[in-house]
C-alpha positions in Angstrom: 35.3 -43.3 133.8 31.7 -43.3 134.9 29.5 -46.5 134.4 27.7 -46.1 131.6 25.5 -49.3 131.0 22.1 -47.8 131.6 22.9 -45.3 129.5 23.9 -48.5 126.5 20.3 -50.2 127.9 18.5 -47.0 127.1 19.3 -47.1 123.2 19.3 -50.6 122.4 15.8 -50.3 123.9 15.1 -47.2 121.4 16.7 -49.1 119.2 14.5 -52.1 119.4 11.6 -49.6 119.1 12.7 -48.2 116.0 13.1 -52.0 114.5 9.4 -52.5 115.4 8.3 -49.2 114.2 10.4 -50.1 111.2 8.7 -53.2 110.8 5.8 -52.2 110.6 6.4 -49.2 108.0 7.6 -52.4 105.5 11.2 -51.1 105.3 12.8 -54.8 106.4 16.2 -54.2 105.4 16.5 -51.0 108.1 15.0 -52.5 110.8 17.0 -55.8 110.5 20.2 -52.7 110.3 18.5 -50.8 113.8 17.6 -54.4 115.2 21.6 -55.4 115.1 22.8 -52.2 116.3 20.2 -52.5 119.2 21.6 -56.2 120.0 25.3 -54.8 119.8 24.6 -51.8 122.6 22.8 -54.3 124.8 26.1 -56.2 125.1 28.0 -53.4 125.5 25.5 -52.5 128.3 26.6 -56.1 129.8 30.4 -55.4 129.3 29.9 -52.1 131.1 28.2 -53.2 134.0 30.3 -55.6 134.8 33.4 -53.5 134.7 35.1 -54.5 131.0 35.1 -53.0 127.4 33.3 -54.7 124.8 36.1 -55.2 121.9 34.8 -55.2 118.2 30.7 -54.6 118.9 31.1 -51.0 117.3 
């Protein structure tokens, strides 16, 4: 299987964006929803690197 964390890193990045973006447009509730998805692929970009499988994050 290839390694896939920068791939993980990439979204929760764009993730992160959208939260900010999100922010900004007043819809809280959706960027709190993008800003948790964002912190859950960022762990699975850890997980990945470093060779394991991040159970229960998705």
């Amino acid at each position: 299987m290839p390694e896939r964390s920068r791939d993980w890193m990439d979204q929760a990045r764009r993730d992160l964006a959208s939260a900010r973006w999100m922010t900004r447009g007043g819809f809280h509730e959706w960027a709190c929803f993008a800003a948790q998805q964002a912190a859950e692929k960022a762990v699975e970009a850890v997980y990945a690197r470093l060779g394991g499988a991040a159970w229960g994050t998705r």
